[in-house]
Structures are given as C-alpha cells and as structure tokens.
C-alpha positions in Angstrom: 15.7 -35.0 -13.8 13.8 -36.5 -10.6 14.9 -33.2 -8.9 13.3 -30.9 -11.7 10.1 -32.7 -11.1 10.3 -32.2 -7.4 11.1 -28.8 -7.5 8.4 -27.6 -10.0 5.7 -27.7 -7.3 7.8 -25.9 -4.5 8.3 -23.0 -7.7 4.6 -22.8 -8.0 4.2 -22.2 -4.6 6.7 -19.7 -3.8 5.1 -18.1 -7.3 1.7 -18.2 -6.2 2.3 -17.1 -2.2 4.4 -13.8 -4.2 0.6 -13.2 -6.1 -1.3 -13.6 -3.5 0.3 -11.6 -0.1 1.2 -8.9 -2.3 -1.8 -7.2 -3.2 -2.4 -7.8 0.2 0.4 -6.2 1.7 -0.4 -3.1 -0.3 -4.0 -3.4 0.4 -2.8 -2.9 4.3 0.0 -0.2 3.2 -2.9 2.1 1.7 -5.3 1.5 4.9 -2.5 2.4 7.2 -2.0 5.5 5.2 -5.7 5.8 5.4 -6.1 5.7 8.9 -2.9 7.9 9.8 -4.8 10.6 7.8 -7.8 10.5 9.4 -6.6 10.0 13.3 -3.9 13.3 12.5 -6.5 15.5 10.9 -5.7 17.6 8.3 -2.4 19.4 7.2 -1.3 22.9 8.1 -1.2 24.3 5.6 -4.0 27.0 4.8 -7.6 27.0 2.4 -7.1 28.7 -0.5 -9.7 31.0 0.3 -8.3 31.9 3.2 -4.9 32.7 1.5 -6.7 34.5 -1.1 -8.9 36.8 1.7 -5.7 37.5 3.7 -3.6 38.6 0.9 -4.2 42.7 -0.2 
C-alpha cells in the first residue's frame, strides 16, 4: 500500500507534463506550418480569375 502512495505523485506528474507540452507542441507544429507558408510563397496553382479569363 506504501507503494500506491508513492506512486500517486509520480502519476500526477507524468499527467500534468502530458497537459502541459502538448498544446505546446502543437502550438509550435502550426507556427512551423506558418512560417513554411510564408518563406515558400504561394502555391502554383492559378487565380480563379485568371482561369476564368483564359478559358473561351
């Protein structure tokens, strides 16, 4: 029963550790995306009113 007790707090704060990086970790994912987007520029693929004035 003494190891329950000791383990409880080490639960808590491999639980809380999960919480917290997380959101972090995706916070970073989306700014990396972010930043990819804007440092490559835009697609290839063409404006829709430039398809539209092209086609007959």
């Amino acid at each position: 029963m003494a190891r329950r007790f000791r383990l409880g707090p080490l639960l808590y704060l491999v639980a809380f550790a999960v919480v917290f990086v997380d959101p972090i970790l995706s916070l970073l994912a989306y700014l990396l995306l972010v930043g990819l987007y804007v440092i490559r520029g835009p697609g290839d693929l063409p404006r829709a009113g430039q398809e539209a004035a092209e086609t007959p």
